[in-house]
Backbone bond lengths (Angstrom), bond angles and torsions (degrees), N, CA, C in turn:
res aa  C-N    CA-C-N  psi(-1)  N-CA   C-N-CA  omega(-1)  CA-C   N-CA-C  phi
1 X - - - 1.470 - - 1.527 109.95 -
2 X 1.180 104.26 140.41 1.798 107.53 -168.86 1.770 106.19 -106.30
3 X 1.243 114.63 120.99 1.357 117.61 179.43 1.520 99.31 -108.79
4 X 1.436 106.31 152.56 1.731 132.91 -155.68 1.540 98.01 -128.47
5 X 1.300 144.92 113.78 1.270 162.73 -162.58 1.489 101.27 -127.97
6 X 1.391 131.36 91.26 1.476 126.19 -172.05 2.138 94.06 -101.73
7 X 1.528 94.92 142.27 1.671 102.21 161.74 1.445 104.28 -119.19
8 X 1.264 102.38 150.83 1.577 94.77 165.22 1.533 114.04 -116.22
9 X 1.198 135.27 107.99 1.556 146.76 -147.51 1.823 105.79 -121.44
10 X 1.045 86.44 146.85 1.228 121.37 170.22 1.728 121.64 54.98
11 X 1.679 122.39 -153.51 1.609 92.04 -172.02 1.600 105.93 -90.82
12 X 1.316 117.02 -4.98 2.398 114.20 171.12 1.456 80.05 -76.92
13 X 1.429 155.73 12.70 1.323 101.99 173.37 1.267 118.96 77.97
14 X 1.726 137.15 12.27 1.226 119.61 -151.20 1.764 107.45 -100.46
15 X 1.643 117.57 165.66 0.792 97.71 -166.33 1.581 110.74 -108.04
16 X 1.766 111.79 130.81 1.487 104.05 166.10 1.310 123.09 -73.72
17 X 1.623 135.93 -169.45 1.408 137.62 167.30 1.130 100.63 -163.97
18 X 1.433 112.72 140.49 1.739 122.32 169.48 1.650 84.52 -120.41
19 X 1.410 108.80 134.95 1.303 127.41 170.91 1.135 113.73 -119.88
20 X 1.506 133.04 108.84 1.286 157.36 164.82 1.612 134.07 -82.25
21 X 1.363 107.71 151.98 1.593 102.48 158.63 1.516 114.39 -162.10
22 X 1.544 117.06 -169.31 1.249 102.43 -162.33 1.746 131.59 -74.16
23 X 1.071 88.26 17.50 1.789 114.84 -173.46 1.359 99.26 -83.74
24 X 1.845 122.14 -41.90 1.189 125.34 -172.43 1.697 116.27 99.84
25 X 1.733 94.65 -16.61 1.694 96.29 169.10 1.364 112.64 -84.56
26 X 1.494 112.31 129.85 1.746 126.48 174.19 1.519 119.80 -116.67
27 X 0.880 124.41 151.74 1.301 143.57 172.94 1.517 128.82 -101.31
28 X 1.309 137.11 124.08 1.671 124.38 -152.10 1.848 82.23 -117.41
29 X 1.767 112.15 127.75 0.848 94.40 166.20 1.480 104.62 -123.75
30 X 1.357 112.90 162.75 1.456 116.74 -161.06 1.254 137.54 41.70
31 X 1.494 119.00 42.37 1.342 108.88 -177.48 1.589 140.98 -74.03
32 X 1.462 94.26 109.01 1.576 110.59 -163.86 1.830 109.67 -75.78
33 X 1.233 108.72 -2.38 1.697 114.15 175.66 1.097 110.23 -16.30
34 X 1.349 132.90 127.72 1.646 116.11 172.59 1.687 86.76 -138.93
35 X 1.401 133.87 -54.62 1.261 123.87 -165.98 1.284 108.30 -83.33
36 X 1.443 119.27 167.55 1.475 110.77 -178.08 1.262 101.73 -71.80
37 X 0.962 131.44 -45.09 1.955 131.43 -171.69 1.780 103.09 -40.92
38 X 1.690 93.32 -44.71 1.950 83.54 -167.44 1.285 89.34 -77.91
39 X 1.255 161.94 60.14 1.693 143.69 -164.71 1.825 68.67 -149.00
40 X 1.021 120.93 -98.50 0.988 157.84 145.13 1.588 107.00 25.25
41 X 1.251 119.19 -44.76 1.255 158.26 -147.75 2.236 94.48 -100.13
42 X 1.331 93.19 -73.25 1.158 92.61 178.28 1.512 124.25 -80.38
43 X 1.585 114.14 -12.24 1.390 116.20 167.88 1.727 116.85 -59.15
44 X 1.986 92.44 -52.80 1.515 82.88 168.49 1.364 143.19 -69.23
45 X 1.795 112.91 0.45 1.378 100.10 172.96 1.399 110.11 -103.14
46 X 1.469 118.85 -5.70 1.513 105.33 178.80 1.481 108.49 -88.36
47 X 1.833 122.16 -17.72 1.360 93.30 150.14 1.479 143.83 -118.48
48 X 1.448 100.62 31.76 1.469 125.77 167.42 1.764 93.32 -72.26
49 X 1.040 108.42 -60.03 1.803 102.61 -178.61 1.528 109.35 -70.29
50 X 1.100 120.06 -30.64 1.460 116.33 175.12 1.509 116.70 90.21
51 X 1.955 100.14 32.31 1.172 96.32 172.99 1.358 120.29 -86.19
52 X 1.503 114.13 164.24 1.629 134.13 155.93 1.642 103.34 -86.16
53 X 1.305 100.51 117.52 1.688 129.16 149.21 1.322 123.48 -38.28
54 X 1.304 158.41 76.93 1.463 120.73 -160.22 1.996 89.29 -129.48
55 X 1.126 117.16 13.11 1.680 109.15 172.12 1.160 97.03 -165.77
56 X 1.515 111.58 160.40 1.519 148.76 -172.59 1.158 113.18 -119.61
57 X 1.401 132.96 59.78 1.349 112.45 173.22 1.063 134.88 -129.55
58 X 1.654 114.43 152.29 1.360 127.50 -154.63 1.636 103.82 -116.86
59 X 1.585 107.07 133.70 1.549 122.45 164.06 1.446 98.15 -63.81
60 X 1.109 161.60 -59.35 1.388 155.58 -163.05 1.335 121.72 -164.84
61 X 1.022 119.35 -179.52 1.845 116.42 -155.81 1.096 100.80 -127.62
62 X 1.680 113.66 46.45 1.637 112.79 151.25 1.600 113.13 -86.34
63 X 1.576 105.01 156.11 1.358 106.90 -165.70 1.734 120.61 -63.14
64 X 1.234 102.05 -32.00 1.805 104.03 175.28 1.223 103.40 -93.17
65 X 1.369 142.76 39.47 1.286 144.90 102.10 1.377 150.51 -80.23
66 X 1.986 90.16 0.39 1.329 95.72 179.28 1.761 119.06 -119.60
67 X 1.400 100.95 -19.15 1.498 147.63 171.53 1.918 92.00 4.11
68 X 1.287 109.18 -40.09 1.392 103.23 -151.55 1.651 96.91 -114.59
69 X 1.037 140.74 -14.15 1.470 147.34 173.88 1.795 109.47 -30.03
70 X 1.660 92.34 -41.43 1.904 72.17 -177.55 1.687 120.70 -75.94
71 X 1.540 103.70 -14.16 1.381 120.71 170.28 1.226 106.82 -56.23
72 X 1.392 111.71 -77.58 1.746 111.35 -174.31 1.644 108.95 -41.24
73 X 1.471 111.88 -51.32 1.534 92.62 168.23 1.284 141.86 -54.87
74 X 1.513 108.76 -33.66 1.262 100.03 -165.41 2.007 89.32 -98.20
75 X 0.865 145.93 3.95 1.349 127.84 147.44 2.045 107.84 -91.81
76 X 0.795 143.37 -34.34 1.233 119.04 -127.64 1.816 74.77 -138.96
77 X 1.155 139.71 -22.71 1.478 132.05 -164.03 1.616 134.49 75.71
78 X 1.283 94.71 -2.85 1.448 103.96 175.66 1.540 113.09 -74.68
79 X 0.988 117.33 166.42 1.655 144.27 -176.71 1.552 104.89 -143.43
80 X 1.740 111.65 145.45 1.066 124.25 174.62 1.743 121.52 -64.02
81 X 1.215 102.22 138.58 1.492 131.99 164.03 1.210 126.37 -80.09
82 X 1.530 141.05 108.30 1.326 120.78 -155.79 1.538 109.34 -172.18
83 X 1.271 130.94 126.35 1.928 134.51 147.58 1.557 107.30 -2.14
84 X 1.182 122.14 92.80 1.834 115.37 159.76 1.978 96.72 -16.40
85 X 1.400 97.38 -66.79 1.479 114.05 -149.73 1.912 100.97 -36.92
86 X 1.302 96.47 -30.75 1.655 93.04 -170.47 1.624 91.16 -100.85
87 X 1.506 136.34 52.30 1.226 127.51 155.00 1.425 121.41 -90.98
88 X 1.241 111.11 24.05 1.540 116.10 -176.67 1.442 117.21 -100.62
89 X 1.892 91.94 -31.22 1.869 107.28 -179.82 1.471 101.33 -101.24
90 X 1.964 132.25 -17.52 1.417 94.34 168.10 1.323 115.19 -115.03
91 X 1.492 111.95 31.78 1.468 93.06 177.79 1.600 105.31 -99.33
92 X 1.187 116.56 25.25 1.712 120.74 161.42 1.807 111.23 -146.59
93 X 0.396 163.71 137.51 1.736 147.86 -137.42 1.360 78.80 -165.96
94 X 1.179 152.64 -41.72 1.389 131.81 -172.31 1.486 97.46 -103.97
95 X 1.565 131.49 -3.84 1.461 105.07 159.87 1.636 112.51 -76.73
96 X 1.785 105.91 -35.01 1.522 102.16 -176.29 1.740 116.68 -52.61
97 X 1.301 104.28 -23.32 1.792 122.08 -161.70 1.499 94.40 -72.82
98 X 1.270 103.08 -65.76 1.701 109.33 -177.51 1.443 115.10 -46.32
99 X 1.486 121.07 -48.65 1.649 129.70 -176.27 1.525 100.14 -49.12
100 X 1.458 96.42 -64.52 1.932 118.97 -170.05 1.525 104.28 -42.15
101 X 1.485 103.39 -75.88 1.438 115.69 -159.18 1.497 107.26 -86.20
102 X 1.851 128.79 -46.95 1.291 107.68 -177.74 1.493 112.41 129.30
103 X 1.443 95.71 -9.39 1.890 103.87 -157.00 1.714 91.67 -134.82
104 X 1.321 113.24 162.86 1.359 111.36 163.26 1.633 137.29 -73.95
105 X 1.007 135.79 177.99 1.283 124.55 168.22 1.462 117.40 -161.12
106 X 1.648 109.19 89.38 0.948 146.05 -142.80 2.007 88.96 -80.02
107 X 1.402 126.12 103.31 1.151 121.19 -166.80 1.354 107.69 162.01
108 X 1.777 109.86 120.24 1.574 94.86 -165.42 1.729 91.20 -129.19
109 X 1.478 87.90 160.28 1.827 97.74 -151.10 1.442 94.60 -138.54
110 X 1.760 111.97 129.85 1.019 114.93 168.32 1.165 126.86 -76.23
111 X 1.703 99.58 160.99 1.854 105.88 -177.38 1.387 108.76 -46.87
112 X 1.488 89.30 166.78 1.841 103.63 169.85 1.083 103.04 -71.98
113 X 1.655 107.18 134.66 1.136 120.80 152.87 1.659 136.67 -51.43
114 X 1.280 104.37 -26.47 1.411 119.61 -155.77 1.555 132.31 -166.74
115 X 1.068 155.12 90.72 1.283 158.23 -141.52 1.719 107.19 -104.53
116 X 1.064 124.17 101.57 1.657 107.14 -163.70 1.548 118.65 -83.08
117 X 1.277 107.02 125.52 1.616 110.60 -173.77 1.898 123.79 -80.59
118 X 1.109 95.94 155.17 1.803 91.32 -159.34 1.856 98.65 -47.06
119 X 1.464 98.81 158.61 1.623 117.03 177.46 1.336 92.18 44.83
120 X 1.161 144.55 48.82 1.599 127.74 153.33 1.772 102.48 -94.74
121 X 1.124 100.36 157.66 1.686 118.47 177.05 1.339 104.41 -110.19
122 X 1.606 115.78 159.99 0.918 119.47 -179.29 1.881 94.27 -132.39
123 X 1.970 100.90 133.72 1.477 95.99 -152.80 2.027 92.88 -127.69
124 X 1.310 95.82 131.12 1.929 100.61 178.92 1.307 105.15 -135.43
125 X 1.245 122.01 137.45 1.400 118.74 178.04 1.788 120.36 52.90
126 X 1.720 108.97 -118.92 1.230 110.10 -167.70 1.812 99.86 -99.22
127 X 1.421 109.67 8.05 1.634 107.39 -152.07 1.599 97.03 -121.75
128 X 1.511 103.43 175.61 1.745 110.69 174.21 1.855 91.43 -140.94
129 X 1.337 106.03 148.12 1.597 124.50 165.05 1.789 98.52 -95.78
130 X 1.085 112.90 108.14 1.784 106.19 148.96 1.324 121.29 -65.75
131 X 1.328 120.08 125.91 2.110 121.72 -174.22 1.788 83.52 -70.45
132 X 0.957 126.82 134.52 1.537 114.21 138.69 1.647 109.30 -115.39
133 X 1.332 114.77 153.01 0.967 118.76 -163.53 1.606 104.88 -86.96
134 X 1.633 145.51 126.62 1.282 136.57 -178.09 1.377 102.45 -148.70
135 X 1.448 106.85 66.33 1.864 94.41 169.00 1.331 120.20 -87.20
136 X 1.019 108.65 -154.58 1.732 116.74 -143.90 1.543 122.93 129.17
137 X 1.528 100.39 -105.16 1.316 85.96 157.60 1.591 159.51 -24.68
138 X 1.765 90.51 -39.38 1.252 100.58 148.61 1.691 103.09 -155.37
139 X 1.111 100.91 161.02 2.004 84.21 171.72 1.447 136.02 -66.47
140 X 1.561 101.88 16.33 1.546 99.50 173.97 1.489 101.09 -141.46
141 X 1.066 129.55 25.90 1.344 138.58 158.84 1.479 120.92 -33.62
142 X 1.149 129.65 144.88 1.717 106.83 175.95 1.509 87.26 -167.22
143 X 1.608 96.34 171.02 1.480 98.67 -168.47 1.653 92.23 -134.18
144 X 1.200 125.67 135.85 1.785 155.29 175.27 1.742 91.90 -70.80
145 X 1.284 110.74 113.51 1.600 106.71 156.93 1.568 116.01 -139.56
146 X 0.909 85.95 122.91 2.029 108.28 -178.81 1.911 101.89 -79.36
147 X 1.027 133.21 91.59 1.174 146.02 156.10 1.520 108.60 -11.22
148 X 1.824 104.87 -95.08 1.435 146.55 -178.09 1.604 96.80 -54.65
149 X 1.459 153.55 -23.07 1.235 165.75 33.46 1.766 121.48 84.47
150 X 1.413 79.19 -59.56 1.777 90.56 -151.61 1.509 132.75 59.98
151 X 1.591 104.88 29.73 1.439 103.79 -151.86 1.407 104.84 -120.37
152 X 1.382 146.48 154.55 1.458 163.99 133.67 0.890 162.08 -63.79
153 X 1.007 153.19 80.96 1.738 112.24 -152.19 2.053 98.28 -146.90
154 X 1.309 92.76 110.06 1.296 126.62 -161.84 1.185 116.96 -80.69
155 X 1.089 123.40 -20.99 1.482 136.35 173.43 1.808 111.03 68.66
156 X 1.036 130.49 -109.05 1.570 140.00 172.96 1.571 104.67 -78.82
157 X 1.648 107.94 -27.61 1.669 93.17 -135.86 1.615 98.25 -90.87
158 X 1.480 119.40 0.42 1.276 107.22 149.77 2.068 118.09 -172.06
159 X 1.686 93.79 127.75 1.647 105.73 -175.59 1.240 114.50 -82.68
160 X 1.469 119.59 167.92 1.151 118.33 147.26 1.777 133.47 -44.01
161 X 1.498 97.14 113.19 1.585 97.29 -162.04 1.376 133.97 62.19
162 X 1.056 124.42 -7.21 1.991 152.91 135.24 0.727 141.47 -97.90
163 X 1.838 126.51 176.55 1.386 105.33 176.81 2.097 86.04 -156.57
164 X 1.018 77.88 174.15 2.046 93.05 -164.36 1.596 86.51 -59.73
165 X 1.815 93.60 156.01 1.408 150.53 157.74 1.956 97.05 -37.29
166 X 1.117 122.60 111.43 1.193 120.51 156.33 1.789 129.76 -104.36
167 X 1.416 100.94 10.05 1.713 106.03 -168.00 1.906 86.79 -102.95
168 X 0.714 137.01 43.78 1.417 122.05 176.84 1.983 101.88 -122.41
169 X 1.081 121.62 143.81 1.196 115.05 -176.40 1.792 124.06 -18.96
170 X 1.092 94.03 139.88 1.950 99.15 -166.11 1.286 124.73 36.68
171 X 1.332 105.31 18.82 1.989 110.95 170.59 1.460 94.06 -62.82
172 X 1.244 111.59 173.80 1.323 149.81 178.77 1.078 145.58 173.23
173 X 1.436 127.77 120.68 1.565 137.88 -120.68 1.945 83.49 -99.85
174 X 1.154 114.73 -47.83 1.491 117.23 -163.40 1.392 103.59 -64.88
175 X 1.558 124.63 -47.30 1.213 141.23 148.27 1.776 120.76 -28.28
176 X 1.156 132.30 -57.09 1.171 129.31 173.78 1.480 110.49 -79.03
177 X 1.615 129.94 -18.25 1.511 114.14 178.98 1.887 89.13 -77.22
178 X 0.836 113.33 -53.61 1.849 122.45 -171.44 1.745 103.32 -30.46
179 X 1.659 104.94 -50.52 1.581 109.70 -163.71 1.735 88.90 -80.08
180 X 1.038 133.97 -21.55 1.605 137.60 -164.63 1.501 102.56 -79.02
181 X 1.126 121.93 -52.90 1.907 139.54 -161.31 1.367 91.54 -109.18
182 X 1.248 139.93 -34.27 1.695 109.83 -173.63 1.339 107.44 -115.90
183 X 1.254 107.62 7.84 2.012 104.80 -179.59 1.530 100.98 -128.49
184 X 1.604 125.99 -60.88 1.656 123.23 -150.39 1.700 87.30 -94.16
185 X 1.518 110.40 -29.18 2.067 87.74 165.97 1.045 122.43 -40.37
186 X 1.539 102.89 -51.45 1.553 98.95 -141.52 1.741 97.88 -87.27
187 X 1.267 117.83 38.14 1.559 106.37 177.88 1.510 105.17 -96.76
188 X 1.272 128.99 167.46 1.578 118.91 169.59 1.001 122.03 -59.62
189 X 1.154 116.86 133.57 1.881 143.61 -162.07 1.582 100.03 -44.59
190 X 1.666 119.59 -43.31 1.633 137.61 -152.46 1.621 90.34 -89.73
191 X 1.623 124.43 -0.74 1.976 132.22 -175.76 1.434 83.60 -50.20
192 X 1.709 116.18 131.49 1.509 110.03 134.42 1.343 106.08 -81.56
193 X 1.453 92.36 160.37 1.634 105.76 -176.16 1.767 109.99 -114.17
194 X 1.041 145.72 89.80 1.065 133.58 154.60 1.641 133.29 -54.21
195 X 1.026 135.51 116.39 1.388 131.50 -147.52 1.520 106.70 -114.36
196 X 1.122 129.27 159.07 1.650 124.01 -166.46 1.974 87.96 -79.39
197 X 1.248 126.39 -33.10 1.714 116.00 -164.31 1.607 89.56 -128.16
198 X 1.280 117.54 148.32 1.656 116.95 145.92 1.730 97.78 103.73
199 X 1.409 114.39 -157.19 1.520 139.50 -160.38 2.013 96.50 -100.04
200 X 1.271 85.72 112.44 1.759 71.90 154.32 1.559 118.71 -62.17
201 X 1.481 98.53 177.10 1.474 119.83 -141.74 1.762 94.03 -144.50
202 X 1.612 104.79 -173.03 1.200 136.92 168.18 1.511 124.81 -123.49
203 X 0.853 124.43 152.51 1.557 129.96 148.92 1.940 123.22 -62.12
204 X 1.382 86.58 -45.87 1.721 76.95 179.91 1.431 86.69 -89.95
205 X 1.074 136.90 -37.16 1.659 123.23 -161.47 2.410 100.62 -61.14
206 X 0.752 107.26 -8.82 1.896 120.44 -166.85 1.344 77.94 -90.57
207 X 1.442 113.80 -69.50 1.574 114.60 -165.39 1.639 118.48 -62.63
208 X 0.751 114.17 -12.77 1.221 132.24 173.27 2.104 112.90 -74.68
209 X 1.116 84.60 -81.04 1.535 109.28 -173.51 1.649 128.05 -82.90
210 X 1.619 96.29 -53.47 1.755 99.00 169.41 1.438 130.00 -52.46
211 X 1.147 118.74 93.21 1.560 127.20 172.52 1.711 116.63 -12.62
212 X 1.519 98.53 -55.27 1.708 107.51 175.81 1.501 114.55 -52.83
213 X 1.794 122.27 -16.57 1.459 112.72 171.23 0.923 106.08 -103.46
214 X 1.544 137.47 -15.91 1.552 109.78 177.40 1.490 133.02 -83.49
Protein backbone atom coordinates (compact mmCIF):
# COMPACT_ATOMS: atom_id res chain seq x y z
CA UNK A 1 0.00 0.00 0.00
CA UNK A 2 1.44 3.37 -1.05
CA UNK A 3 1.17 6.29 1.42
CA UNK A 4 1.34 10.10 0.06
CA UNK A 5 2.90 12.63 2.70
CA UNK A 6 2.19 16.15 1.00
CA UNK A 7 4.27 19.57 2.43
CA UNK A 8 3.43 22.69 1.33
CA UNK A 9 6.88 24.77 1.12
CA UNK A 10 8.10 27.74 0.54
CA UNK A 11 6.64 31.35 -0.60
CA UNK A 12 4.42 29.59 -4.35
CA UNK A 13 3.07 27.40 -1.88
CA UNK A 14 4.60 24.50 -3.73
CA UNK A 15 3.88 21.14 -3.25
CA UNK A 16 6.40 18.51 -1.71
CA UNK A 17 5.64 14.54 -1.45
CA UNK A 18 7.33 11.70 0.33
CA UNK A 19 6.00 8.56 -1.26
CA UNK A 20 6.07 5.45 0.76
CA UNK A 21 5.21 1.83 1.24
CA UNK A 22 5.22 -1.03 3.37
CA UNK A 23 8.91 -1.82 2.87
CA UNK A 24 9.55 1.66 4.47
CA UNK A 25 11.45 2.78 1.21
CA UNK A 26 10.19 6.43 0.00
CA UNK A 27 10.84 8.61 -2.58
CA UNK A 28 10.80 12.68 -2.11
CA UNK A 29 9.32 14.18 -5.01
CA UNK A 30 9.88 17.77 -5.68
CA UNK A 31 11.35 19.06 -2.82
CA UNK A 32 10.54 22.67 -2.58
CA UNK A 33 12.13 23.04 1.21
CA UNK A 34 13.38 26.45 1.32
CA UNK A 35 13.02 27.49 5.13
CA UNK A 36 14.61 25.59 7.75
CA UNK A 37 11.20 24.76 9.47
CA UNK A 38 9.97 23.03 6.07
CA UNK A 39 13.54 21.04 5.94
CA UNK A 40 13.05 20.24 9.24
CA UNK A 41 9.51 19.44 8.82
CA UNK A 42 10.07 16.67 6.41
CA UNK A 43 13.20 15.27 8.14
CA UNK A 44 10.99 14.63 11.07
CA UNK A 45 8.47 12.63 9.33
CA UNK A 46 10.65 10.44 7.30
CA UNK A 47 12.27 9.48 10.48
CA UNK A 48 9.40 9.47 12.78
CA UNK A 49 8.09 6.70 10.26
CA UNK A 50 11.41 5.28 9.83
CA UNK A 51 11.64 5.67 6.33
CA UNK A 52 14.60 4.91 3.80
CA UNK A 53 15.13 7.66 1.11
CA UNK A 54 16.20 5.85 -1.94
CA UNK A 55 15.20 8.73 -4.89
CA UNK A 56 15.01 12.39 -5.60
CA UNK A 57 12.67 13.16 -7.97
CA UNK A 58 11.71 16.10 -9.69
CA UNK A 59 8.70 16.91 -12.29
CA UNK A 60 10.85 19.86 -13.62
CA UNK A 61 13.70 22.10 -12.79
CA UNK A 62 11.92 25.09 -11.62
CA UNK A 63 13.46 26.59 -8.61
CA UNK A 64 10.50 26.13 -5.96
CA UNK A 65 10.61 22.66 -6.86
CA UNK A 66 13.95 22.20 -6.17
CA UNK A 67 14.51 24.64 -3.15
CA UNK A 68 15.39 21.75 -0.85
CA UNK A 69 17.79 19.28 -2.88
CA UNK A 70 20.90 20.43 -1.05
CA UNK A 71 19.10 19.31 2.18
CA UNK A 72 18.20 15.90 1.03
CA UNK A 73 21.81 15.66 0.13
CA UNK A 74 23.49 16.74 2.69
CA UNK A 75 21.33 14.60 5.23
CA UNK A 76 20.14 11.67 3.39
CA UNK A 77 22.79 11.50 0.16
CA UNK A 78 20.54 11.66 -2.50
CA UNK A 79 20.90 13.77 -5.68
CA UNK A 80 18.27 14.86 -8.08
CA UNK A 81 16.34 12.81 -10.63
CA UNK A 82 15.31 14.66 -13.61
CA UNK A 83 14.44 15.21 -17.86
CA UNK A 84 18.04 15.98 -19.55
CA UNK A 85 15.63 18.42 -21.44
CA UNK A 86 15.25 20.61 -18.25
CA UNK A 87 19.20 20.60 -17.66
CA UNK A 88 19.45 24.13 -18.53
CA UNK A 89 17.16 25.38 -15.39
CA UNK A 90 18.73 22.87 -12.79
CA UNK A 91 22.07 22.82 -13.38
CA UNK A 92 22.30 26.42 -11.68
CA UNK A 93 19.23 26.96 -9.44
CA UNK A 94 20.56 30.14 -8.08
CA UNK A 95 21.32 31.50 -11.59
CA UNK A 96 17.59 30.53 -12.60
CA UNK A 97 16.48 32.33 -9.02
CA UNK A 98 18.38 35.50 -9.73
CA UNK A 99 17.01 35.82 -13.61
CA UNK A 100 13.27 34.87 -12.22
CA UNK A 101 13.09 36.70 -9.03
CA UNK A 102 15.92 39.50 -9.07
CA UNK A 103 17.74 38.75 -5.77
CA UNK A 104 20.45 36.27 -5.00
CA UNK A 105 20.27 32.91 -3.65
CA UNK A 106 23.00 32.24 -1.66
CA UNK A 107 22.91 28.14 -1.68
CA UNK A 108 24.97 25.66 -3.47
CA UNK A 109 23.48 22.44 -4.86
CA UNK A 110 24.88 19.41 -6.04
CA UNK A 111 25.00 17.94 -9.53
CA UNK A 112 22.35 15.73 -10.84
CA UNK A 113 22.37 12.67 -9.86
CA UNK A 114 20.71 11.18 -12.76
CA UNK A 115 19.16 12.07 -16.14
CA UNK A 116 16.24 9.59 -16.86
CA UNK A 117 16.41 7.62 -20.07
CA UNK A 118 13.33 6.95 -22.33
CA UNK A 119 10.86 3.99 -20.91
CA UNK A 120 12.92 3.76 -17.74
CA UNK A 121 10.90 3.13 -14.42
CA UNK A 122 11.48 4.33 -11.39
CA UNK A 123 11.37 1.31 -8.66
CA UNK A 124 10.91 1.67 -4.36
CA UNK A 125 9.94 -0.95 -2.26
CA UNK A 126 6.96 -3.14 -3.59
CA UNK A 127 6.02 -0.38 -6.40
CA UNK A 128 7.34 1.21 -9.88
CA UNK A 129 6.72 5.12 -11.04
CA UNK A 130 6.20 5.15 -14.97
CA UNK A 131 8.26 8.64 -16.32
CA UNK A 132 5.68 9.80 -18.80
CA UNK A 133 6.83 12.38 -20.70
CA UNK A 134 4.37 15.87 -20.35
CA UNK A 135 6.18 19.03 -21.20
CA UNK A 136 5.02 22.29 -21.55
CA UNK A 137 5.68 23.84 -18.76
CA UNK A 138 8.95 23.27 -19.40
CA UNK A 139 10.45 20.84 -21.98
CA UNK A 140 11.32 18.25 -19.60
CA UNK A 141 8.40 18.16 -17.45
CA UNK A 142 7.10 14.65 -16.77
CA UNK A 143 4.56 13.18 -14.75
CA UNK A 144 5.23 9.95 -11.95
CA UNK A 145 2.32 7.40 -12.38
CA UNK A 146 1.78 4.53 -9.98
CA UNK A 147 -0.48 2.06 -11.92
CA UNK A 148 -1.31 -0.53 -8.86
CA UNK A 149 -1.62 3.13 -6.99
CA UNK A 150 -3.94 5.01 -8.94
CA UNK A 151 -1.67 7.78 -8.40
CA UNK A 152 0.10 10.92 -10.36
CA UNK A 153 1.91 13.42 -9.74
CA UNK A 154 2.04 16.05 -12.41
CA UNK A 155 4.08 18.57 -11.20
CA UNK A 156 3.08 22.18 -13.00
CA UNK A 157 1.69 20.53 -15.98
CA UNK A 158 -1.64 20.13 -14.49
CA UNK A 159 -3.92 21.71 -11.21
CA UNK A 160 -6.95 21.44 -9.93
CA UNK A 161 -9.20 23.08 -12.54
CA UNK A 162 -5.79 24.47 -14.27
CA UNK A 163 -2.89 23.79 -15.61
CA UNK A 164 0.86 25.46 -15.52
CA UNK A 165 2.29 28.81 -16.82
CA UNK A 166 3.60 28.25 -20.36
CA UNK A 167 5.20 31.89 -21.15
CA UNK A 168 8.27 31.36 -18.97
CA UNK A 169 11.43 30.29 -20.80
CA UNK A 170 10.85 27.21 -23.28
CA UNK A 171 7.14 26.92 -22.13
CA UNK A 172 4.82 26.01 -24.67
CA UNK A 173 1.18 26.27 -24.85
CA UNK A 174 0.78 23.67 -27.93
CA UNK A 175 3.14 21.46 -25.98
CA UNK A 176 1.22 21.36 -22.70
CA UNK A 177 -2.41 20.88 -24.46
CA UNK A 178 -0.56 17.69 -26.41
CA UNK A 179 0.90 16.30 -22.83
CA UNK A 180 -2.84 17.17 -21.31
CA UNK A 181 -5.19 15.27 -24.19
CA UNK A 182 -2.76 12.66 -25.45
CA UNK A 183 -0.86 11.53 -22.25
CA UNK A 184 -2.62 12.66 -18.55
CA UNK A 185 -6.28 11.92 -20.39
CA UNK A 186 -5.80 8.93 -21.23
CA UNK A 187 -4.97 7.67 -17.59
CA UNK A 188 -7.92 6.02 -15.60
CA UNK A 189 -10.69 8.35 -14.87
CA UNK A 190 -10.45 6.95 -10.73
CA UNK A 191 -6.03 8.65 -11.33
CA UNK A 192 -5.44 10.73 -8.22
CA UNK A 193 -3.72 13.59 -9.29
CA UNK A 194 -1.20 15.16 -7.12
CA UNK A 195 -0.33 18.56 -8.46
CA UNK A 196 3.04 20.52 -7.97
CA UNK A 197 0.63 23.73 -6.09
CA UNK A 198 -3.00 23.49 -4.63
CA UNK A 199 -5.67 20.47 -3.67
CA UNK A 200 -5.39 17.23 -5.30
CA UNK A 201 -7.70 16.35 -7.94
CA UNK A 202 -9.08 13.59 -10.26
CA UNK A 203 -8.89 12.50 -13.67
CA UNK A 204 -12.54 12.29 -14.34
CA UNK A 205 -13.17 15.24 -11.99
CA UNK A 206 -10.43 17.53 -14.90
CA UNK A 207 -12.51 15.84 -17.50
CA UNK A 208 -15.37 16.83 -16.25
CA UNK A 209 -14.82 20.43 -15.12
CA UNK A 210 -11.34 21.82 -16.35
CA UNK A 211 -11.96 24.21 -19.15
CA UNK A 212 -8.44 23.07 -20.76
CA UNK A 213 -10.36 19.54 -21.54
CA UNK A 214 -13.34 20.56 -22.95
Amino acid sequence: MITVKSFECNQLQENTYVVSDETRECVIIDCGAYYNEECQAIRKYIDTQQLKPVHLLATHGHFDHNFGNDFLFQIYGLMVEISADDAFLINDLPKQFESMIGIPLHRHYPQVGHFFSDDEQIRFGNHVFEILKTPGHTPGGVTFYNKEGSIAFTGDTLFRMSIGRTDFDRGSYKDIMDSLHNVIAKLPPDTVIYSGHGPKTTIAEELQYNPYFL
